[in-house]
DSSP file (Angstrom, degrees, kcal/mol; ACC not computed):
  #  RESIDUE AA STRUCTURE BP1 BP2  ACC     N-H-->O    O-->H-N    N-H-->O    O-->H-N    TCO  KAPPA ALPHA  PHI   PSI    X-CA   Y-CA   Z-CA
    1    1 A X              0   0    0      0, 0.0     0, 0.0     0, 0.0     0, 0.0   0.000 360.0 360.0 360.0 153.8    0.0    0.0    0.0
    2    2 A X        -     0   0    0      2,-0.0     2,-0.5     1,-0.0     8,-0.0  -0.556 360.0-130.4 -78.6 151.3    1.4    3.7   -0.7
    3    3 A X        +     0   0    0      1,-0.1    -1,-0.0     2,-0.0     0, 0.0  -0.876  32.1 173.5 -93.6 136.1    2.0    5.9    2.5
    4    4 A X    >   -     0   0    0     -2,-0.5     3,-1.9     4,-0.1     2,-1.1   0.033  40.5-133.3-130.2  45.9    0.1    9.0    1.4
    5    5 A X  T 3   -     0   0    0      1,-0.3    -2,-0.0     2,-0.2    -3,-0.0   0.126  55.7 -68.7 -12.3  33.9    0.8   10.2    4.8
    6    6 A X  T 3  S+     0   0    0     -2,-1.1    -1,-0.3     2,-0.1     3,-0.1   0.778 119.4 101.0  63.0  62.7   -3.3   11.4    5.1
    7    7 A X  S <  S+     0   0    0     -3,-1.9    21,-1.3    21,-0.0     2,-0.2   0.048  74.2  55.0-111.7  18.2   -2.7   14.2    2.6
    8    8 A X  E     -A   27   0A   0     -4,-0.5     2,-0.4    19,-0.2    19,-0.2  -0.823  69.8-140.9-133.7 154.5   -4.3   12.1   -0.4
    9    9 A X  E     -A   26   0A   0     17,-5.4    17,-1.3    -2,-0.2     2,-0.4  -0.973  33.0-154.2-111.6 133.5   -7.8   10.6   -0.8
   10   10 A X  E     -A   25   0A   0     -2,-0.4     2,-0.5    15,-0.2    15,-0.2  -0.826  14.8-173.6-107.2 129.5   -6.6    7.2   -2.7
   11   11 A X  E     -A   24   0A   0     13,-3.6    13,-4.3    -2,-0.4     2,-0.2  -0.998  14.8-177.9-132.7 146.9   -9.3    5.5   -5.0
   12   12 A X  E     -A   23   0A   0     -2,-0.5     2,-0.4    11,-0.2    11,-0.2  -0.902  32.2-157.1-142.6 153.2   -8.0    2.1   -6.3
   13   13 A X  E     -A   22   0A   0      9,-1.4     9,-1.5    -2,-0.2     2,-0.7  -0.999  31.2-163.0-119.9 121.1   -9.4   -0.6   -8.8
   14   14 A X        -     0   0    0     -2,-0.4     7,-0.2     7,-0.2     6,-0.1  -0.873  22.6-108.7-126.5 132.9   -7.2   -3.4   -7.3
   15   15 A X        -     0   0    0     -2,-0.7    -1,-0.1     4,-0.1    28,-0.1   0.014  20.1-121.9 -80.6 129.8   -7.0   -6.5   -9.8
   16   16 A X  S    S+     0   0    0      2,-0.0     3,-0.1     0, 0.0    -1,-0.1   0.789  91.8  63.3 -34.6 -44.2   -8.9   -9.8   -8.6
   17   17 A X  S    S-     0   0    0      1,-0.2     0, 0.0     2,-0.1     0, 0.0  -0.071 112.9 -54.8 -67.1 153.3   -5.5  -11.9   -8.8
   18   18 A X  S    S-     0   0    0      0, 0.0    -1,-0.2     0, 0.0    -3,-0.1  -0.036 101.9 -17.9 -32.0 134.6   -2.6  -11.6   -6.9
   19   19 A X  S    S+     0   0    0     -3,-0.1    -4,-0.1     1,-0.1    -2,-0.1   0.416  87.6  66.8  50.4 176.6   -1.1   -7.8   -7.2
   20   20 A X        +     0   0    0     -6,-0.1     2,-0.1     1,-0.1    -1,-0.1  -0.312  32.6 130.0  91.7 173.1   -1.6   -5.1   -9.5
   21   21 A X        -     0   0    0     -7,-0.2     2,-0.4    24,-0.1    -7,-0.2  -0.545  52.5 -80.0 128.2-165.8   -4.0   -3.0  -10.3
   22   22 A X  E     -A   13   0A   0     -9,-1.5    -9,-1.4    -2,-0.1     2,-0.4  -0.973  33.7-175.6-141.8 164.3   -4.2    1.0  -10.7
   23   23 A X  E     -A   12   0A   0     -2,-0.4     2,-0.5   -11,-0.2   -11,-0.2  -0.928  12.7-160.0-151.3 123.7   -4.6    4.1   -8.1
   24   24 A X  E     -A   11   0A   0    -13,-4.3   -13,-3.6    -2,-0.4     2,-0.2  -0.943   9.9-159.0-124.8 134.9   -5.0    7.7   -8.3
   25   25 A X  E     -A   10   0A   0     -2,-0.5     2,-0.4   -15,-0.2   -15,-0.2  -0.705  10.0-169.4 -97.7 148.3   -4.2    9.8   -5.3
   26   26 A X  E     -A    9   0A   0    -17,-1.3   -17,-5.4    -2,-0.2     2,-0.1  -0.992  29.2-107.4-158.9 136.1   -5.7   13.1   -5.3
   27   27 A X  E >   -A    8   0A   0     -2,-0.4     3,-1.4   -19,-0.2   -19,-0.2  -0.191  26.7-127.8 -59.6 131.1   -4.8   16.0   -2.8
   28   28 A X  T 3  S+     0   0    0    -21,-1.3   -20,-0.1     1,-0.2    -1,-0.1   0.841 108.2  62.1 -60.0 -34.6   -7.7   16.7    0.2
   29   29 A X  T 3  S+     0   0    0    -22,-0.1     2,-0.4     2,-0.1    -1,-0.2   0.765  89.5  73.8  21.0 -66.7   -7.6   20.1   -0.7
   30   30 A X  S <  S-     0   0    0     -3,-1.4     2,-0.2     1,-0.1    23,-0.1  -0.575  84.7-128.7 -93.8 135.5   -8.7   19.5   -4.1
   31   31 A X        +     0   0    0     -2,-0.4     2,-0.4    21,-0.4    21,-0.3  -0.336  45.4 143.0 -85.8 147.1  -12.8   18.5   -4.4
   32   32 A X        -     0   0    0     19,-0.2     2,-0.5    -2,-0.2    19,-0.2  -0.877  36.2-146.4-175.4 143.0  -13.4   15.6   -6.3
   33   33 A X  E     -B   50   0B   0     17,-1.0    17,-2.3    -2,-0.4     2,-0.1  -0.934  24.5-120.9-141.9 150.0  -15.6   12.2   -6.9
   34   34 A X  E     -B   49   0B   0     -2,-0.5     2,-0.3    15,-0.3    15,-0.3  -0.639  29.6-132.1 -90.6 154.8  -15.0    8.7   -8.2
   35   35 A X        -     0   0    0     13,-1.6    13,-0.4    -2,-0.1     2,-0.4  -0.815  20.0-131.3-115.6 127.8  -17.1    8.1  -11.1
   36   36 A X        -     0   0    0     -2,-0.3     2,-0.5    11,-0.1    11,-0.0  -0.773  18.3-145.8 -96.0 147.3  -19.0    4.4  -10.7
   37   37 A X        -     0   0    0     -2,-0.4     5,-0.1     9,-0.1     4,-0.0  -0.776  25.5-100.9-115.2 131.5  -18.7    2.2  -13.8
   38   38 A X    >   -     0   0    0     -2,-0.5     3,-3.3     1,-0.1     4,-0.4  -0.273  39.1-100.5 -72.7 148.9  -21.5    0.0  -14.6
   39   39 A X  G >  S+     0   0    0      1,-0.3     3,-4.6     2,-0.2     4,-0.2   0.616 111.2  72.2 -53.3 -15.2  -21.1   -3.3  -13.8
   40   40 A X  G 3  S+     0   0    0      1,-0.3    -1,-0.3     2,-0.1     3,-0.2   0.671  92.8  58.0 -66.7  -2.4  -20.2   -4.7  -17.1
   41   41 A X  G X  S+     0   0    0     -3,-3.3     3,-3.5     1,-0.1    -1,-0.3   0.496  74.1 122.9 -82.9  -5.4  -16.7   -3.1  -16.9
   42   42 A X  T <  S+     0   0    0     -3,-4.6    -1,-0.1    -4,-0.4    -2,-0.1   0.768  78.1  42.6 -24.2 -36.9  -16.2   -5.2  -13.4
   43   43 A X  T 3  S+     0   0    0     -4,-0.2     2,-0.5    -3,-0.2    -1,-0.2   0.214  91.3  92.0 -97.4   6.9  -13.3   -6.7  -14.9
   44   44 A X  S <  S-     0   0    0     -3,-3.5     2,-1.2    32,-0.1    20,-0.1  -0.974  80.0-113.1-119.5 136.0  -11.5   -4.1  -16.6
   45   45 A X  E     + C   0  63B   0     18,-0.5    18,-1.6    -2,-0.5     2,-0.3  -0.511  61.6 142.6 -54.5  55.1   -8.5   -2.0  -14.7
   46   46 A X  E     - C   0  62B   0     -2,-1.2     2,-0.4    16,-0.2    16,-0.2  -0.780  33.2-177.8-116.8 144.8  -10.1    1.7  -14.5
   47   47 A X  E     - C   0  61B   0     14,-1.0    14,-1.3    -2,-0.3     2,-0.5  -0.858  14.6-173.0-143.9  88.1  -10.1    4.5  -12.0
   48   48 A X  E     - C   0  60B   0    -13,-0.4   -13,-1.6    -2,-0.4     2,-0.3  -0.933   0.6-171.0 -86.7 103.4  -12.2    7.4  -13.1
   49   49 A X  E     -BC  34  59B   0     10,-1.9    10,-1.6    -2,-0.5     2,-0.3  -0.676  17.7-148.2 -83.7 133.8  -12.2   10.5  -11.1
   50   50 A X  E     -BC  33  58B   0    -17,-2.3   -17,-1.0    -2,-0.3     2,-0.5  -0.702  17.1-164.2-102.2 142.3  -14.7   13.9  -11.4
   51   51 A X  E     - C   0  57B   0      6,-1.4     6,-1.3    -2,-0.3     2,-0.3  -0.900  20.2-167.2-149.5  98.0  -12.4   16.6  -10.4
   52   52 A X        +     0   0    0     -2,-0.5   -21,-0.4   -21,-0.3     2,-0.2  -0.668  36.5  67.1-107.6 159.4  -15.0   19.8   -9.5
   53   53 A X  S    S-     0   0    0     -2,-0.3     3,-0.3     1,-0.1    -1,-0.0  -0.984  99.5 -20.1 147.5-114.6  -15.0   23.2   -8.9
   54   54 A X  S    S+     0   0    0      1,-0.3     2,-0.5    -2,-0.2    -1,-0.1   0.911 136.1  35.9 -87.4 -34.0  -14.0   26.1  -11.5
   55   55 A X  S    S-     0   0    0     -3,-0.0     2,-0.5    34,-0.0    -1,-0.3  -0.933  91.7-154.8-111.7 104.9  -12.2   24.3  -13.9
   56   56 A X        +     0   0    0     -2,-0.5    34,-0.7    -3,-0.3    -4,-0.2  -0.820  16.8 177.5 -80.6 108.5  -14.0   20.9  -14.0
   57   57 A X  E     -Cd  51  90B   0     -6,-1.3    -6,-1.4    -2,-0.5     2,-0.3  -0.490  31.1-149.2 -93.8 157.4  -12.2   17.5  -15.2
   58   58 A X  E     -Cd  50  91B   0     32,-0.7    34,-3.7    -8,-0.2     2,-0.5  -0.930  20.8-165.9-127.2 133.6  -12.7   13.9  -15.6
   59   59 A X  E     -Cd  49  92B   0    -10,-1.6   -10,-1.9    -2,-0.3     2,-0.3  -0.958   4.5-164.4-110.6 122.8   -9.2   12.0  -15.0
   60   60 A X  E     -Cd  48  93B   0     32,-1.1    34,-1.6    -2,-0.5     2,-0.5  -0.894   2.1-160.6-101.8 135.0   -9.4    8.4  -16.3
   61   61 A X  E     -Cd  47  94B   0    -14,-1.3   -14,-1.0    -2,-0.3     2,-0.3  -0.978  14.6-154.3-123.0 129.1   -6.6    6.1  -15.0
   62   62 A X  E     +C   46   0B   0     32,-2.7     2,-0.3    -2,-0.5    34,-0.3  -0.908  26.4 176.9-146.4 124.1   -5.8    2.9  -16.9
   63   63 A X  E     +C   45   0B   0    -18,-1.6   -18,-0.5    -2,-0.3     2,-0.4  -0.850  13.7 169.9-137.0  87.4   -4.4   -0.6  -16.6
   64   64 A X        -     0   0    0     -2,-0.3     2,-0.1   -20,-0.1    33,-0.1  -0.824  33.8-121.6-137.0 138.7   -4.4   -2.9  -19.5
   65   65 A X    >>  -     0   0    0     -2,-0.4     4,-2.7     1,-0.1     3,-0.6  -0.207  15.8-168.6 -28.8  93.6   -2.6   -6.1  -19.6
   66   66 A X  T 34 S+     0   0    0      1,-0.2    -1,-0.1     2,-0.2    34,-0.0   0.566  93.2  56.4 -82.8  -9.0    0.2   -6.6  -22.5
   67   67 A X  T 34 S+     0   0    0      1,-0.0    -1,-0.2     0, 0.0    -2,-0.1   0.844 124.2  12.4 -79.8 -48.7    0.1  -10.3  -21.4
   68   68 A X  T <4 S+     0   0    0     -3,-0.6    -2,-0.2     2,-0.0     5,-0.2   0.739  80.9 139.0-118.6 -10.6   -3.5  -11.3  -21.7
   69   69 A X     <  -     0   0    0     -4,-2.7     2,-0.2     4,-0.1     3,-0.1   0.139  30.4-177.2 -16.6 140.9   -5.1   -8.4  -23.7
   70   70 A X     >> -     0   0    0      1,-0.5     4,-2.6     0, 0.0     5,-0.5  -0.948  44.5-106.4-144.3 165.1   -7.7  -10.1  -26.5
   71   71 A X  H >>5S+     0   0    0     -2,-0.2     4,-1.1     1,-0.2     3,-1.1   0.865 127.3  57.4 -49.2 -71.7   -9.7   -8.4  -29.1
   72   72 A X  H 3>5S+     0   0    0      1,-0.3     4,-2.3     2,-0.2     3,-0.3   0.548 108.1  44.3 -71.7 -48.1  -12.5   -9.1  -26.8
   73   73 A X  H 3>5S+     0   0    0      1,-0.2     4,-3.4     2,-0.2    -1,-0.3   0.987 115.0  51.1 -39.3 -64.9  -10.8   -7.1  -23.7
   74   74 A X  H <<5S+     0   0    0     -4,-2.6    -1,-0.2    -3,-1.1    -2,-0.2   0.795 102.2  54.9 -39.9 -30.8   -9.8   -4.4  -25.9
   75   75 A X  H >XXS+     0   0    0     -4,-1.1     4,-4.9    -5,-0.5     3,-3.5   0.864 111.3  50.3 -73.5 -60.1  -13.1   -4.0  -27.2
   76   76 A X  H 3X5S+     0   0    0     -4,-2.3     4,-3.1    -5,-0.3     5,-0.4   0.981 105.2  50.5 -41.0 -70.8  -14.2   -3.6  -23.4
   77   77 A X  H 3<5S+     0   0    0     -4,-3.4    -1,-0.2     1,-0.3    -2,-0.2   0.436 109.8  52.2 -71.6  10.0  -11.9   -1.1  -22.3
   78   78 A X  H <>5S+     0   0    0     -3,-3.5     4,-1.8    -5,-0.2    -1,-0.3   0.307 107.5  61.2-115.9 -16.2  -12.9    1.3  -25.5
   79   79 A X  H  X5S+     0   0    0     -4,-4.9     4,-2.1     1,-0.2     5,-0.2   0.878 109.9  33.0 -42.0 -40.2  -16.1    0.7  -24.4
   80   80 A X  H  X<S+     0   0    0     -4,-3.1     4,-0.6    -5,-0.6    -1,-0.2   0.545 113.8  54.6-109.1   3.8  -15.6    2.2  -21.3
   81   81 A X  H  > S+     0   0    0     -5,-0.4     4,-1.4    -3,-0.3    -1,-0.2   0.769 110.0  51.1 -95.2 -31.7  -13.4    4.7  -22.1
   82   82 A X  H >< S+     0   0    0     -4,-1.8     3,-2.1     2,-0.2     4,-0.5   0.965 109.6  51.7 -48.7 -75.8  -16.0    5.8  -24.7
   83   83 A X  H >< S+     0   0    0     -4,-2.1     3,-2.3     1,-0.3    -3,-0.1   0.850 112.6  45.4 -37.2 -62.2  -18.9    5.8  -22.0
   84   84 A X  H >< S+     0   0    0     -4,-0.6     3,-0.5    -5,-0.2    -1,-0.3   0.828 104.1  62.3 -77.3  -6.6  -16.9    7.8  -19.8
   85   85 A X  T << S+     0   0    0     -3,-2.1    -1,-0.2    -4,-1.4    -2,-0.2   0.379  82.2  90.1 -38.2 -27.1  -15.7   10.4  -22.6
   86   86 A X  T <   +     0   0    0     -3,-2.3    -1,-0.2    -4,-0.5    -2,-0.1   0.216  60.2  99.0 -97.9  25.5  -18.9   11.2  -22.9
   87   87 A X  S <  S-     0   0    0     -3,-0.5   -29,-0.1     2,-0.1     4,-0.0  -0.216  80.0-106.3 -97.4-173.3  -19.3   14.1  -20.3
   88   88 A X  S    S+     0   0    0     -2,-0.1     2,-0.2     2,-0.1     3,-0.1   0.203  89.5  74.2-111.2  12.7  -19.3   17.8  -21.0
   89   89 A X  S    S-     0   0    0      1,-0.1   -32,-0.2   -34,-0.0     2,-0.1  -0.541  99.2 -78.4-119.9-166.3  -15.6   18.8  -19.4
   90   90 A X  E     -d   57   0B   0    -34,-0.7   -32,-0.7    -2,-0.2     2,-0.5  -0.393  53.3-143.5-106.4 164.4  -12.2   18.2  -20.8
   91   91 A X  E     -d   58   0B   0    -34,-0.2     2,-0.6    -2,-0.1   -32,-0.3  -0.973   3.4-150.2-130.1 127.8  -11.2   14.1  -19.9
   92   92 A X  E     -d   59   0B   0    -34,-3.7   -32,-1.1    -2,-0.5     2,-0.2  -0.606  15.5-171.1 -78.1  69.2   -7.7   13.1  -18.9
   93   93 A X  E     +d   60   0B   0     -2,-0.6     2,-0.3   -34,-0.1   -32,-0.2  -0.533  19.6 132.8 -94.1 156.4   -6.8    9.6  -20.0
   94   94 A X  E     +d   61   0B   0    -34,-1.6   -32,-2.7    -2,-0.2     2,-0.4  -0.998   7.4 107.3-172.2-169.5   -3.7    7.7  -18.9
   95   95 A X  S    S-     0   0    0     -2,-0.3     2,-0.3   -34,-0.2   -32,-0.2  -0.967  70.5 -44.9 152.9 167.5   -2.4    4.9  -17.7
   96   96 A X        +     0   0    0     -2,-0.4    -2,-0.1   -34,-0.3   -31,-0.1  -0.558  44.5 175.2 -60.7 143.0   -0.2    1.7  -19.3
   97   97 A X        -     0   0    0     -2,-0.3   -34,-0.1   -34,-0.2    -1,-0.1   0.105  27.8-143.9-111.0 -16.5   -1.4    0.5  -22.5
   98   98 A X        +     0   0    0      1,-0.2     2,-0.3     2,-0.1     3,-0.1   0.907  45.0 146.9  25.3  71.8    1.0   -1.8  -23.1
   99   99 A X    >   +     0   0    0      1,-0.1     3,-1.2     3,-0.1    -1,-0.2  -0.677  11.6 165.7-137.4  84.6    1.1   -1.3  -26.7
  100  100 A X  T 3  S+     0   0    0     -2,-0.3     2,-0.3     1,-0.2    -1,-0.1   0.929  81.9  47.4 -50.4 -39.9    4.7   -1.8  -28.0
  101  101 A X  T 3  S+     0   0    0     -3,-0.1     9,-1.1     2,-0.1     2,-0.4   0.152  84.1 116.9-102.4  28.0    4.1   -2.1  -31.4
  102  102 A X  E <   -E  109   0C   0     -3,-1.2     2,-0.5    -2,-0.3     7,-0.2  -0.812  59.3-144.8 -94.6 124.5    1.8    1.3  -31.2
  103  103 A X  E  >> -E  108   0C   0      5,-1.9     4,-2.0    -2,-0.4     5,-1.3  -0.950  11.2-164.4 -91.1 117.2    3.7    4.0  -33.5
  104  104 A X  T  45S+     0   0    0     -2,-0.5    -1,-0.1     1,-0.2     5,-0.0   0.607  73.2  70.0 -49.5 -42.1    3.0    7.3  -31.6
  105  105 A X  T  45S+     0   0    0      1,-0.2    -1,-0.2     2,-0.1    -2,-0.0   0.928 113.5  22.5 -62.7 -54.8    3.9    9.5  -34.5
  106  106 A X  T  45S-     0   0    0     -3,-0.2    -1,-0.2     2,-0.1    -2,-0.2   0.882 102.0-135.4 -44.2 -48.5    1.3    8.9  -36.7
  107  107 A X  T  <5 +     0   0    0     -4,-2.0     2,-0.2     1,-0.5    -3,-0.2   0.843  69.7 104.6  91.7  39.0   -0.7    7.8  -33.8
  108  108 A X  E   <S-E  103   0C   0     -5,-1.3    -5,-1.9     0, 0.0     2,-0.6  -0.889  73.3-103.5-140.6 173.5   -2.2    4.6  -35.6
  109  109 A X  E      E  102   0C   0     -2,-0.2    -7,-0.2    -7,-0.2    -8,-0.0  -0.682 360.0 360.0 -97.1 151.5   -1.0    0.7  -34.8
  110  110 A X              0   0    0     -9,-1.1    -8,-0.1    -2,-0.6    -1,-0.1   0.722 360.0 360.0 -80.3 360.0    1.3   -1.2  -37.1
C-alpha cells in the first residue's frame, strides 16, 4: 500500500489476482468524486475520477494487460473509455497500455 501520509484521498481498482491494479491519489484540498462504472466493466483496470470546482475534469486512470489483452478485452476497455468520454468537461486519460508495437507519431498501430 502507498504511504500518502493522510494528505491524499486514494481511489484504487485493485486486480482480482494476486497484485496489481491502478490508483490515483488526489490531494484533500482539491474537491473531487470517483465516477462508478457500470457493472459490465467489473473486470477491466479503471479509476475514473470527477475533479469539480471552477475548472471541471474527468481524470481516467488505466491498466491494460500486454500479457492477456484479446480483441474481446480491448473492445471492453474502448467501451468504457468511450462511456466515460462522454461528459461535458475536458477528460484526462492515462495509464499503461502496453502497446509496444503502437507507433506514436502517426498515432495509428502497425
Amino acid at each position: 500500500m502507498v504511504s500518502n501520509n493522510g494528505q491524499y484521498r486514494v481511489f484504487r481498482k485493485d486486480r482480482p489476482s494476486r497484485g496489481g491494479g491502478v490508483a490515483v491519489l488526489v490531494r484533500l484540498d482539491i474537491k473531487c468524486v470517483q465516477v462508478q462504472l457500470p457493472a459490465r466493466f467489473v473486470d477491466t483496470e479503471v479509476v475514473a475520477i470527477d475533479l469539480v470546482g471552477s475548472s471541471p475534469c474527468r481524470f481516467i486512470c488505466i491498466y491494460r494487460s500486454g500479457t492477456i489483452a484479446t480483441t474481446e478485452t480491448d473492445k471492453l476497455l474502448s467501451e468504457c473509455i468511450s462511456l466515460l468520454c462522454q461528459v461535458n468537461t475536458p477528460c484526462v486519460v492515462n495509464g499503461d497500455f502496453n502497446l509496444p508495437d503502437f507507433d506514436w507519431l502517426p498515432m495509428y498501430s502497425a
